[in-house]
PDBQT receptor file of N, H, CA, C and O in Angstrom, charges set to zero:
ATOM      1  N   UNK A   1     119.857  20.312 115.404  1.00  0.00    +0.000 N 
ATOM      2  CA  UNK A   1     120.500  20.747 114.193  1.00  0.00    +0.000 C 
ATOM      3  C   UNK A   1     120.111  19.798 113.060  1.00  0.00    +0.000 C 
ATOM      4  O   UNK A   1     119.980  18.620 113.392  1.00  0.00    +0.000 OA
ATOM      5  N   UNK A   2     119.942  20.053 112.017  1.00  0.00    +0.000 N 
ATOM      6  H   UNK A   2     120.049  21.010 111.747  1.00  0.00    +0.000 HD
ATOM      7  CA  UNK A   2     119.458  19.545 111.032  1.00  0.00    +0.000 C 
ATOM      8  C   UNK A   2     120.385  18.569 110.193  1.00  0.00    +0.000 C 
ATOM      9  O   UNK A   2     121.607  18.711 110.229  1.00  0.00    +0.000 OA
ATOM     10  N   UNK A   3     119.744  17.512 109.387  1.00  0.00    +0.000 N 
ATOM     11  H   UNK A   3     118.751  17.396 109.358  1.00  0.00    +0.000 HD
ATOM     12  CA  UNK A   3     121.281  16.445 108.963  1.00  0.00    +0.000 C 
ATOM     13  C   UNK A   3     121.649  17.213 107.283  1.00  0.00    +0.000 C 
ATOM     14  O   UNK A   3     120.909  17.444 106.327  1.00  0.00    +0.000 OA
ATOM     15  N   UNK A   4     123.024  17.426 107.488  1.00  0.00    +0.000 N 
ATOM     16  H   UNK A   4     123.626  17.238 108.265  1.00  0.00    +0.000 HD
ATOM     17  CA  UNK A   4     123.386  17.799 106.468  1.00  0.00    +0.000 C 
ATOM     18  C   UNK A   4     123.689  16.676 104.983  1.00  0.00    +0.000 C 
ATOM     19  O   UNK A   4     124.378  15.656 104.987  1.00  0.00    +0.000 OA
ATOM     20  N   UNK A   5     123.038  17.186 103.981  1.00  0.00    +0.000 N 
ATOM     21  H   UNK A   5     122.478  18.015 103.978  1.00  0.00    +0.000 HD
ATOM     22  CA  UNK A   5     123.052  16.761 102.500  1.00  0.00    +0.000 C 
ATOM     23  C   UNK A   5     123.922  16.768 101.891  1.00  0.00    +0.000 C 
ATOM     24  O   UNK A   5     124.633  17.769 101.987  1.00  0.00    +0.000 OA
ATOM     25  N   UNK A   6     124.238  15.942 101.176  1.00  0.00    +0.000 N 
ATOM     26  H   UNK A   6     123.660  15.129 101.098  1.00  0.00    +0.000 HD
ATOM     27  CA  UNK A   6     124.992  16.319  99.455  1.00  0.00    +0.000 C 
ATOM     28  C   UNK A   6     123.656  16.811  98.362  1.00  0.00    +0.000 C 
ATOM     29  O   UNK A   6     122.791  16.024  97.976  1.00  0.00    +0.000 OA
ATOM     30  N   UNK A   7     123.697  17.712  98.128  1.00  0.00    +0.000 N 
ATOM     31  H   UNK A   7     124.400  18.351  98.441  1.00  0.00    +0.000 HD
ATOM     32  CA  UNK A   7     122.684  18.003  97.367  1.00  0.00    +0.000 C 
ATOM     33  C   UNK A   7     123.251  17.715  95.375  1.00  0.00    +0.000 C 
ATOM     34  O   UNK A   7     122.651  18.114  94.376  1.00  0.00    +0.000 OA
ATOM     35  N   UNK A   8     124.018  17.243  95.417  1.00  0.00    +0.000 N 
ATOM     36  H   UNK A   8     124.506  16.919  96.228  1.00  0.00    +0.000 HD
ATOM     37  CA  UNK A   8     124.701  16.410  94.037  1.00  0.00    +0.000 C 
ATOM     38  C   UNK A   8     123.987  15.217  94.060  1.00  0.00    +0.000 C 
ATOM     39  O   UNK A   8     123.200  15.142  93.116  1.00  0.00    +0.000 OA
ATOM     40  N   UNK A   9     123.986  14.225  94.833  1.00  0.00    +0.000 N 
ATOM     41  H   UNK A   9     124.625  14.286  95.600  1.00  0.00    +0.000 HD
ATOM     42  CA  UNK A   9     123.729  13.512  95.072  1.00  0.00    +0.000 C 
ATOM     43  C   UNK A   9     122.178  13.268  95.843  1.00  0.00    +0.000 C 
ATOM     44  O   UNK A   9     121.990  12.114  96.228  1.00  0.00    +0.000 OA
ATOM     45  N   UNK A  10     121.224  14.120  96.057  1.00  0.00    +0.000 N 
ATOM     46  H   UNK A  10     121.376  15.058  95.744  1.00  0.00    +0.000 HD
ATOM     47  CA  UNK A  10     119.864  14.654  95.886  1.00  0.00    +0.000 C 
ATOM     48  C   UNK A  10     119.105  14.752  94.977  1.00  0.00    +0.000 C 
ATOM     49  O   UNK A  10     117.958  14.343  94.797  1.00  0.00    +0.000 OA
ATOM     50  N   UNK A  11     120.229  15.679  94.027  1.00  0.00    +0.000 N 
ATOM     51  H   UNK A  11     121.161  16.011  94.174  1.00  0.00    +0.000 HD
ATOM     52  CA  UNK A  11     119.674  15.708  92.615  1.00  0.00    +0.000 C 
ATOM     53  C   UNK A  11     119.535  14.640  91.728  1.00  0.00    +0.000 C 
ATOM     54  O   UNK A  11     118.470  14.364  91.176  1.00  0.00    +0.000 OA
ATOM     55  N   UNK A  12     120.884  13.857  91.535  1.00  0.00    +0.000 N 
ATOM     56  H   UNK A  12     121.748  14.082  91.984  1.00  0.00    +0.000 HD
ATOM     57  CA  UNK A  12     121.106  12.443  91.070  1.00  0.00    +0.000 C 
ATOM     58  C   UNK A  12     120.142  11.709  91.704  1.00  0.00    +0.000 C 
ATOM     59  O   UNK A  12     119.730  10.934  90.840  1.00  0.00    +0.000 OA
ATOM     60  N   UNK A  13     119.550  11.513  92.719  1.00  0.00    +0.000 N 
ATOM     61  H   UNK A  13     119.884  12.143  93.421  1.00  0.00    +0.000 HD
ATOM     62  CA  UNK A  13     118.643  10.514  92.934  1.00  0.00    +0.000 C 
ATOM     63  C   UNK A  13     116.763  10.538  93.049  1.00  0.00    +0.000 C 
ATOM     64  O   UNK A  13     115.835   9.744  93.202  1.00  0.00    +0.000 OA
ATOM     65  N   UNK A  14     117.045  12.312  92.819  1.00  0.00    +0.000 N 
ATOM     66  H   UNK A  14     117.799  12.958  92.695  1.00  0.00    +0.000 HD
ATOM     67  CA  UNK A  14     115.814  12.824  92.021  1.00  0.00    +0.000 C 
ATOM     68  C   UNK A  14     115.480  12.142  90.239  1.00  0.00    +0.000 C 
ATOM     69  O   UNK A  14     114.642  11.474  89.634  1.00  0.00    +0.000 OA
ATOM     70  N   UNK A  15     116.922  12.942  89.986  1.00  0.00    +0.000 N 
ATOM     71  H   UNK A  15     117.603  13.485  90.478  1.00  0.00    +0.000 HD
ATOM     72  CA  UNK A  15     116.414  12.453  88.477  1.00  0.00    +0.000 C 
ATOM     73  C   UNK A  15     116.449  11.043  87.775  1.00  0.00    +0.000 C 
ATOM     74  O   UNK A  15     116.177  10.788  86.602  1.00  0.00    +0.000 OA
ATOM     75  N   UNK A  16     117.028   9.807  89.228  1.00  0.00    +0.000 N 
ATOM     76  H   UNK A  16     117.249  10.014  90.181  1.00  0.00    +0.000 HD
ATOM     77  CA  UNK A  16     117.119   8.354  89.039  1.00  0.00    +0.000 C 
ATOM     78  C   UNK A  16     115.591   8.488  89.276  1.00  0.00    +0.000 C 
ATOM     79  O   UNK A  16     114.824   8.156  88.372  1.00  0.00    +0.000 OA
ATOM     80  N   UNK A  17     115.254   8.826  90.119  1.00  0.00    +0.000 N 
ATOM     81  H   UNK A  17     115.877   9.095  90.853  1.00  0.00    +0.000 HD
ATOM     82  CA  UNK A  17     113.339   8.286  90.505  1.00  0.00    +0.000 C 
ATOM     83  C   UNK A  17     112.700   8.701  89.136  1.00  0.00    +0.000 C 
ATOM     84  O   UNK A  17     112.271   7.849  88.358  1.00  0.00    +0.000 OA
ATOM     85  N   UNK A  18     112.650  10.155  88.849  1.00  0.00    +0.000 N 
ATOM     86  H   UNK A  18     112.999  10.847  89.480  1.00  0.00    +0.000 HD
ATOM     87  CA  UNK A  18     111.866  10.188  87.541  1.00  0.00    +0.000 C 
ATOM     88  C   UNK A  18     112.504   9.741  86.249  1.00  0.00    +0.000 C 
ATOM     89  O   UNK A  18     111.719   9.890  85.313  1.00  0.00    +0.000 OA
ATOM     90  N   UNK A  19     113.519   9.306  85.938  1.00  0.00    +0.000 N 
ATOM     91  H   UNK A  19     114.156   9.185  86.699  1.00  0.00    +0.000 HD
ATOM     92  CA  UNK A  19     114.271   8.237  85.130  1.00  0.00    +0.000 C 
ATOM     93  C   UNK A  19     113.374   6.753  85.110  1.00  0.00    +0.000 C 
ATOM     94  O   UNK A  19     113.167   6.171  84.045  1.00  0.00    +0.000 OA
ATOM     95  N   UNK A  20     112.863   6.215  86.462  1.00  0.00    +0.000 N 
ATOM     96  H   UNK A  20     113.031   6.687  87.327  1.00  0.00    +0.000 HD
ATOM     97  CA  UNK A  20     112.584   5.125  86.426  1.00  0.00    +0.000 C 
ATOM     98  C   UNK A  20     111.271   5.071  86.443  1.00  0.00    +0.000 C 
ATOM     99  O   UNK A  20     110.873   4.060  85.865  1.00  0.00    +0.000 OA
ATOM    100  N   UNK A  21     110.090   6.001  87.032  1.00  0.00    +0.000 N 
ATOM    101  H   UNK A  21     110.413   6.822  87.501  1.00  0.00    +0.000 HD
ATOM    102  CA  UNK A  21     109.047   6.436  86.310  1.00  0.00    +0.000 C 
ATOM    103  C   UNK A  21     108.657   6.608  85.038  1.00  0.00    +0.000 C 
ATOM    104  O   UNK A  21     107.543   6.299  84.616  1.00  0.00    +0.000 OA
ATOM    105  N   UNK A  22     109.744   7.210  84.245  1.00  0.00    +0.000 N 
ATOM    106  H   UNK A  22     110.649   7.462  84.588  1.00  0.00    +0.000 HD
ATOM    107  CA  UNK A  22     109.534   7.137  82.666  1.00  0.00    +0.000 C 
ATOM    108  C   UNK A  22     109.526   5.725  82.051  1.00  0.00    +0.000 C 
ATOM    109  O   UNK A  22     108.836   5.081  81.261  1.00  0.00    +0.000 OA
ATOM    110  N   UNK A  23     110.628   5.561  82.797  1.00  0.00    +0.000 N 
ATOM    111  H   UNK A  23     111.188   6.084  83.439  1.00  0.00    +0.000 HD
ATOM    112  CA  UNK A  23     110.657   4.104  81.887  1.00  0.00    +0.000 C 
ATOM    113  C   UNK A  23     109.696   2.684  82.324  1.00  0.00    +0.000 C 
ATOM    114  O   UNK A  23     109.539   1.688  81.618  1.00  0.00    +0.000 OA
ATOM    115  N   UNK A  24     109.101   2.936  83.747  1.00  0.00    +0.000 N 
ATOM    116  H   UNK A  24     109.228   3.745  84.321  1.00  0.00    +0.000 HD
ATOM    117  CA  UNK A  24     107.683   2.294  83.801  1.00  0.00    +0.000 C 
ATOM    118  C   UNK A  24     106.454   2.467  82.755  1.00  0.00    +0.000 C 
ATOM    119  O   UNK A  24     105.673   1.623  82.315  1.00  0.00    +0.000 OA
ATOM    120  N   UNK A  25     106.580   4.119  82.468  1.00  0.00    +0.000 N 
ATOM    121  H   UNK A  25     107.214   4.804  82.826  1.00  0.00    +0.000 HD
ATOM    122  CA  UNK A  25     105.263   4.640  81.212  1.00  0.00    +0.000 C 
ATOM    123  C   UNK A  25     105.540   3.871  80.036  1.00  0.00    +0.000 C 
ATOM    124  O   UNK A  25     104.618   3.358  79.402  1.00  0.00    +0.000 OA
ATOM    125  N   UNK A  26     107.081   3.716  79.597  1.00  0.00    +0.000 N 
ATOM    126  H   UNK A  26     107.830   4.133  80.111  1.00  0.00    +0.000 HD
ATOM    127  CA  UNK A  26     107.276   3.895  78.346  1.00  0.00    +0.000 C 
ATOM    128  C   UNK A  26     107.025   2.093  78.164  1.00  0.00    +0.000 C 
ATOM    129  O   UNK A  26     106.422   1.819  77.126  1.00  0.00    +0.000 OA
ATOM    130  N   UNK A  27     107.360   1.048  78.913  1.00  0.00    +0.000 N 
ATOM    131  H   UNK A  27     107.850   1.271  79.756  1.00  0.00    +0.000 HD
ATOM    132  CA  UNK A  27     106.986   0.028  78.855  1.00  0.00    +0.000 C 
ATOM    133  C   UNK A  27     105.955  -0.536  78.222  1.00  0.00    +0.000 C 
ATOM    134  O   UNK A  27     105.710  -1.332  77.315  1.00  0.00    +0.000 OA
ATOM    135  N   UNK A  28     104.930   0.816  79.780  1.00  0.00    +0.000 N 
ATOM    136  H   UNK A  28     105.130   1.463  80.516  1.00  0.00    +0.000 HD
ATOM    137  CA  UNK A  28     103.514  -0.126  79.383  1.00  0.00    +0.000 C 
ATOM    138  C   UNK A  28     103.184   0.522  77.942  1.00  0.00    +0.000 C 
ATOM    139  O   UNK A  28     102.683  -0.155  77.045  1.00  0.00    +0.000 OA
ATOM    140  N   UNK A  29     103.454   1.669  77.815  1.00  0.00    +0.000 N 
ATOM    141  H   UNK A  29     103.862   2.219  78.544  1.00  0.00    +0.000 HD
ATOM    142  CA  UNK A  29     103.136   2.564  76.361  1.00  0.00    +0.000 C 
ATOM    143  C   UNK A  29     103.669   1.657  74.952  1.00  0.00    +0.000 C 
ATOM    144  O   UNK A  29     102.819   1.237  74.166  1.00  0.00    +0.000 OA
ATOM    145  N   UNK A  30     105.099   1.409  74.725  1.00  0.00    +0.000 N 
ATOM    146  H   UNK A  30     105.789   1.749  75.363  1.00  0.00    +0.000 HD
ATOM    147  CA  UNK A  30     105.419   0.525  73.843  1.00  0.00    +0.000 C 
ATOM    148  C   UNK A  30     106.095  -0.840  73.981  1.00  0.00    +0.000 C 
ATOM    149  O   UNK A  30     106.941  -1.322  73.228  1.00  0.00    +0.000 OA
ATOM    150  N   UNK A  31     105.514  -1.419  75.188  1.00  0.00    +0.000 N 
ATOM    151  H   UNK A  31     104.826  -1.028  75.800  1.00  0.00    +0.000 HD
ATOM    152  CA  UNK A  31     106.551  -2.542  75.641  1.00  0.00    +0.000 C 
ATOM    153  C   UNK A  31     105.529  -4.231  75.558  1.00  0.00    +0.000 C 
ATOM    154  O   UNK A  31     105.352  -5.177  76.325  1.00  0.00    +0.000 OA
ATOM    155  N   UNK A  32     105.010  -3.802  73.977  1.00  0.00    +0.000 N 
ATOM    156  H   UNK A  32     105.154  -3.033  73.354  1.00  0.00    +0.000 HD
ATOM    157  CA  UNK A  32     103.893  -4.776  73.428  1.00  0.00    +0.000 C 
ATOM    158  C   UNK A  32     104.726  -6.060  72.820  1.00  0.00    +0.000 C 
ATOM    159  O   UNK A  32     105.862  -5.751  72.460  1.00  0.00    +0.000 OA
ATOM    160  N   UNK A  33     104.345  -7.551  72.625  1.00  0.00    +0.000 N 
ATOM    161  H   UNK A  33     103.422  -7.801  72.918  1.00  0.00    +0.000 HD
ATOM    162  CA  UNK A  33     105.216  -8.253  71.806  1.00  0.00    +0.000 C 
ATOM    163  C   UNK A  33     104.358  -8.629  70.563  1.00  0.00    +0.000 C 
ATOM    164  O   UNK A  33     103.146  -8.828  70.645  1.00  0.00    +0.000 OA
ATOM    165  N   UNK A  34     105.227  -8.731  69.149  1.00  0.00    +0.000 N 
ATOM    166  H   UNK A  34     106.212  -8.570  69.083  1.00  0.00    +0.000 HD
ATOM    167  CA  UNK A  34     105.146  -9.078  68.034  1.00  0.00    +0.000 C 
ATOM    168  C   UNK A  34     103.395  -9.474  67.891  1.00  0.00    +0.000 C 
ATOM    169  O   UNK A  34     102.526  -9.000  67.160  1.00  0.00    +0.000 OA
ATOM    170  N   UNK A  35     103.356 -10.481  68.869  1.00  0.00    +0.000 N 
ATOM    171  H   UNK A  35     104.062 -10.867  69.463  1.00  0.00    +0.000 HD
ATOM    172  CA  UNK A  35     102.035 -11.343  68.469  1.00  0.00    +0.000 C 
ATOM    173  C   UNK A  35     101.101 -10.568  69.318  1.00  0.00    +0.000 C 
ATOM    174  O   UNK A  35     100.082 -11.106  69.752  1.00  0.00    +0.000 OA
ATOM    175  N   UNK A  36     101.368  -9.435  69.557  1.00  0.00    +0.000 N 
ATOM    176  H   UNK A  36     102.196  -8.998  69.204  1.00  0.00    +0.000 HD
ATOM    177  CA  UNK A  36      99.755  -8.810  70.114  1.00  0.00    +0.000 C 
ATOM    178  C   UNK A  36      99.647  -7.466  68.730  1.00  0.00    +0.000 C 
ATOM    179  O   UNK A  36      98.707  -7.185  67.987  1.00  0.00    +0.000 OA
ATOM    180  N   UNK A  37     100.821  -6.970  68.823  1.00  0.00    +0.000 N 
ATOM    181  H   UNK A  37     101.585  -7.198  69.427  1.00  0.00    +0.000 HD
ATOM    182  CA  UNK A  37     100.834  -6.177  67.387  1.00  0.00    +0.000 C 
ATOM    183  C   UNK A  37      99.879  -6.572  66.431  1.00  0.00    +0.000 C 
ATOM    184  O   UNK A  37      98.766  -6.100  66.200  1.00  0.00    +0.000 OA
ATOM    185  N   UNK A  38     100.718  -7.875  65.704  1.00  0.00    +0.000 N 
ATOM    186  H   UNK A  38     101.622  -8.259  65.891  1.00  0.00    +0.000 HD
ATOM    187  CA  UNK A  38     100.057  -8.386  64.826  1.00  0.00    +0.000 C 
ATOM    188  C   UNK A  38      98.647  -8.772  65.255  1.00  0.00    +0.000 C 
ATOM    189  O   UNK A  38      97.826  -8.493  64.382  1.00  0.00    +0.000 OA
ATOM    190  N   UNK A  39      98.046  -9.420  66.516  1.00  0.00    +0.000 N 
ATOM    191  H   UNK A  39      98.713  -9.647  67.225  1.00  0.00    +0.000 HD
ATOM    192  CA  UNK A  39      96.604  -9.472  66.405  1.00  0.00    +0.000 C 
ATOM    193  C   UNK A  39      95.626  -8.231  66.807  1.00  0.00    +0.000 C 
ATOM    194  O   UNK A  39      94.404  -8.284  66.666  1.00  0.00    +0.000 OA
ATOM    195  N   UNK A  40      96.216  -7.288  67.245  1.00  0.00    +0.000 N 
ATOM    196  H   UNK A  40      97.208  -7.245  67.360  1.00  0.00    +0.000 HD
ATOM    197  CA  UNK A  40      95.577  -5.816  67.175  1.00  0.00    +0.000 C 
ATOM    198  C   UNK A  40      95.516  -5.560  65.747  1.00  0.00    +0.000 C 
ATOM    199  O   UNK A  40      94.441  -5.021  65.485  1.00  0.00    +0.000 OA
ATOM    200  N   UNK A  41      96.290  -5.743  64.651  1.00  0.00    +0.000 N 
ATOM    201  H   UNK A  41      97.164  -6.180  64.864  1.00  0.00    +0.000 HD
ATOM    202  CA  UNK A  41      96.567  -5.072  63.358  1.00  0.00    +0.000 C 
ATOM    203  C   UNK A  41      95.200  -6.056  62.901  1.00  0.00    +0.000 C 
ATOM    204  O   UNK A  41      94.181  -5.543  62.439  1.00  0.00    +0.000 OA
ATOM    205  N   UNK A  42      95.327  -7.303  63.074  1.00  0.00    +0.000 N 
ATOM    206  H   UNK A  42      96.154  -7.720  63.449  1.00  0.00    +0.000 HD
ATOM    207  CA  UNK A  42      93.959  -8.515  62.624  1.00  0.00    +0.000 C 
ATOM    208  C   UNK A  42      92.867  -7.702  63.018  1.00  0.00    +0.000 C 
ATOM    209  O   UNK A  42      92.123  -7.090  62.251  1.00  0.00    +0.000 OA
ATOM    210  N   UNK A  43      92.815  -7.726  64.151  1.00  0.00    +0.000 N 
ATOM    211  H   UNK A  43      93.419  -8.223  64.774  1.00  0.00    +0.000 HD
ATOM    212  CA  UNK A  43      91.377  -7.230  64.305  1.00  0.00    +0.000 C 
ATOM    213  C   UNK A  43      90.959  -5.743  64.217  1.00  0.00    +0.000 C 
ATOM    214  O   UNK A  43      89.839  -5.368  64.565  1.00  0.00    +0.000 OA
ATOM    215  N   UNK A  44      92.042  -4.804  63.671  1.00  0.00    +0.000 N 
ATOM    216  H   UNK A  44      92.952  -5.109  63.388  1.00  0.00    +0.000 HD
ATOM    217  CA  UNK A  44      91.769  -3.855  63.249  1.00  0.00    +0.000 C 
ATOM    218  C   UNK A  44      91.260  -3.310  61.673  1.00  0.00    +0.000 C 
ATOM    219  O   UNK A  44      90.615  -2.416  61.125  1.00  0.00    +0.000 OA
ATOM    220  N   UNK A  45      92.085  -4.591  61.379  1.00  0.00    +0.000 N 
ATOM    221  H   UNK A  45      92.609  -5.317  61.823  1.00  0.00    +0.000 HD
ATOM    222  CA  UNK A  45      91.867  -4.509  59.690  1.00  0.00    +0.000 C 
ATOM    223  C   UNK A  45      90.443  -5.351  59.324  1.00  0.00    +0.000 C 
ATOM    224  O   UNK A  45      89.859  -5.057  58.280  1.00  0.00    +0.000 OA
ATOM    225  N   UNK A  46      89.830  -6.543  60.326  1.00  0.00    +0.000 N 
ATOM    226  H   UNK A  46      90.304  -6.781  61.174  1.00  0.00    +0.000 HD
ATOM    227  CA  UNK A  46      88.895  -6.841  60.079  1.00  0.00    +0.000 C 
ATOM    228  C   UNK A  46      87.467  -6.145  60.631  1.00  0.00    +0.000 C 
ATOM    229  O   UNK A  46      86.350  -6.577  60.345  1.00  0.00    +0.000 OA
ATOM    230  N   UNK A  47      87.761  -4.865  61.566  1.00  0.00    +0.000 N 
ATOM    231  H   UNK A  47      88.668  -4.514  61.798  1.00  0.00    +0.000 HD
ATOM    232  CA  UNK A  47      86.840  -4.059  61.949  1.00  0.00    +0.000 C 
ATOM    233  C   UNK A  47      86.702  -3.318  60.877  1.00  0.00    +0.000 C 
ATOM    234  O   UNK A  47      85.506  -3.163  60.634  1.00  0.00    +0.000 OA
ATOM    235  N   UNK A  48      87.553  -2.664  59.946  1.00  0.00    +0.000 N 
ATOM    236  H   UNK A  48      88.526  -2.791  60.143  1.00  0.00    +0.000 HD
ATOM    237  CA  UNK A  48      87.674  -1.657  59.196  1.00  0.00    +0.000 C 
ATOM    238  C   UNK A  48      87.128  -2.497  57.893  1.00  0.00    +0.000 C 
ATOM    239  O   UNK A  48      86.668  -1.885  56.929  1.00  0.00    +0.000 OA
ATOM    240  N   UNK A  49      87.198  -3.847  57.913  1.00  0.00    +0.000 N 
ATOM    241  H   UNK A  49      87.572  -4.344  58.696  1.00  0.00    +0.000 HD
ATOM    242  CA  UNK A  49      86.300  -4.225  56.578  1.00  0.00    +0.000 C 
ATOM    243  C   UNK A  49      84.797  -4.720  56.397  1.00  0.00    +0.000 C 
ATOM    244  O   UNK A  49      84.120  -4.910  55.387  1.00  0.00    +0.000 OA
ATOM    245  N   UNK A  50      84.439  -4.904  58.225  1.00  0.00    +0.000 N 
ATOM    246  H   UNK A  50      84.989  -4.750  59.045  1.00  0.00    +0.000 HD
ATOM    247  CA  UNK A  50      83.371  -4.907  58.579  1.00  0.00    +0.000 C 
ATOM    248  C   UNK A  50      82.357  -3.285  58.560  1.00  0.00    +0.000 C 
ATOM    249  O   UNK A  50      81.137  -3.148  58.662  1.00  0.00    +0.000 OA
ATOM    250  N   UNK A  51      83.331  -2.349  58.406  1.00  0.00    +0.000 N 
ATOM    251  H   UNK A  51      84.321  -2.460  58.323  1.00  0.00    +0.000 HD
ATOM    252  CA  UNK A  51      82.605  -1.092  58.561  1.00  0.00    +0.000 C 
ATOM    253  C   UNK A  51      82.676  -0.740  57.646  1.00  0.00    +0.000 C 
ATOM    254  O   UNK A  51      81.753   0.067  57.533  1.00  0.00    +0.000 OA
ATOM    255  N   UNK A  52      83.514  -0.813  56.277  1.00  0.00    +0.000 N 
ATOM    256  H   UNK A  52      84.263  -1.468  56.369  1.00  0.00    +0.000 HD
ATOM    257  CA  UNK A  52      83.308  -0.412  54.528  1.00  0.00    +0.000 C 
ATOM    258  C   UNK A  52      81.998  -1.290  54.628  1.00  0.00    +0.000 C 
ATOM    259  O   UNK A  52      80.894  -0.747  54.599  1.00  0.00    +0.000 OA
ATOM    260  N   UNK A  53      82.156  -2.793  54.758  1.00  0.00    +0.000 N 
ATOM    261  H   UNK A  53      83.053  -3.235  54.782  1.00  0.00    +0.000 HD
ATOM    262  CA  UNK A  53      80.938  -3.632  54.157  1.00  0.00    +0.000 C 
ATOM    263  C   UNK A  53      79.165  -2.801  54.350  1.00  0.00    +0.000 C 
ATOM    264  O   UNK A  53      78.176  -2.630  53.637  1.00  0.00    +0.000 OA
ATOM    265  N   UNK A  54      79.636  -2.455  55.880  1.00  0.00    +0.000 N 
ATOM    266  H   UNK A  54      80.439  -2.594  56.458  1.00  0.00    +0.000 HD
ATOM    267  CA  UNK A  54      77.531  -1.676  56.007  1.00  0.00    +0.000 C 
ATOM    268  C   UNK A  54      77.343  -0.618  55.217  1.00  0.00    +0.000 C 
ATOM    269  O   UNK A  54      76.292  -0.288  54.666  1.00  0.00    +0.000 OA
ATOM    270  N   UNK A  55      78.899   0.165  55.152  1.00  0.00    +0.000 N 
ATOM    271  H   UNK A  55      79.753  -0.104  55.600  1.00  0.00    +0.000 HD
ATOM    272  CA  UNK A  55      78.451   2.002  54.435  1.00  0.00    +0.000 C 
ATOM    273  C   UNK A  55      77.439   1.396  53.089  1.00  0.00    +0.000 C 
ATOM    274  O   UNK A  55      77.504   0.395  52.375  1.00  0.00    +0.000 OA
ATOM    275  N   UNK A  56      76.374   2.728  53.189  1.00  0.00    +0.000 N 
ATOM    276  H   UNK A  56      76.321   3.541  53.769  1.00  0.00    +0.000 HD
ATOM    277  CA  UNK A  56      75.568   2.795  52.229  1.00  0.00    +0.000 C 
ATOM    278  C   UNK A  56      75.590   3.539  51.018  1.00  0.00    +0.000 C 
ATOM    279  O   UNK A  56      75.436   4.709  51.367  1.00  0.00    +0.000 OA
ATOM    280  N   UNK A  57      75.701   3.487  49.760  1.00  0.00    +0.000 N 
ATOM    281  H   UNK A  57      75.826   2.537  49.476  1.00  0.00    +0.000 HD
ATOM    282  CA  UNK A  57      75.848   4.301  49.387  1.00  0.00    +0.000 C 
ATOM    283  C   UNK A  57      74.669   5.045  48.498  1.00  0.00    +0.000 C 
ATOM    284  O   UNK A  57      73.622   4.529  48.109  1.00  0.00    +0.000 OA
ATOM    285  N   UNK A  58      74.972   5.947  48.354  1.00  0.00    +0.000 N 
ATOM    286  H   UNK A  58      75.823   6.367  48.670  1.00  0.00    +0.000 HD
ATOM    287  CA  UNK A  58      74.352   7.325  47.652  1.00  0.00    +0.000 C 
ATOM    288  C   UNK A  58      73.533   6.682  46.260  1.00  0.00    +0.000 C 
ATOM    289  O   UNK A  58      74.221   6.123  45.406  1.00  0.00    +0.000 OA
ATOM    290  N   UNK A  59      72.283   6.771  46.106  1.00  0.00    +0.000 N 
ATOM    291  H   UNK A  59      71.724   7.225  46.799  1.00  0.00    +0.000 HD
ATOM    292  CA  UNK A  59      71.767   6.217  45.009  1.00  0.00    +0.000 C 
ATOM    293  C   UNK A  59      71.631   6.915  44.021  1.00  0.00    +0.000 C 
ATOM    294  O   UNK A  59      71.058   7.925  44.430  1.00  0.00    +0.000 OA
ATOM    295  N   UNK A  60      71.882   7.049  42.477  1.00  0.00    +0.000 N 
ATOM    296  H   UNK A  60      72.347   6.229  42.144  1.00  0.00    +0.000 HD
ATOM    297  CA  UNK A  60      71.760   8.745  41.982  1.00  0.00    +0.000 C 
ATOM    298  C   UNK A  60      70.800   8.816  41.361  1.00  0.00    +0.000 C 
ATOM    299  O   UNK A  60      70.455   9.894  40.878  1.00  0.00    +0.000 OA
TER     300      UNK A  60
């Protein structure tokens, strides 16, 4: 005979597992500190002034 469930309590520990899956994603997704921000933003803003500097422009 088969072991009988609470299926309340199935569900609840379904939606604890993918509860705690999300919040593994959401970590790595926004769970950055201050000083990597800011040196991603550095070296984004100094890529972006390295790539105005080569554009060529249009001679008329």
């Amino acid at each position: 005979m088969a072991d009988v469930i609470n299926l309340n309590k199935a569900r609840k520990a379904r939606a604890r597992a993918t509860g705690k899956q999300s919040a593994v994603e959401n970590r790595a997704k926004f769970g950055r500190t201050g000083a990597d921000r800011s040196l991603e933003a550095a070296r984004k803003a100094r890529a972006d002034a390295a790539l105005d500097g080569a554009k060529l422009t249009p001679e008329d």
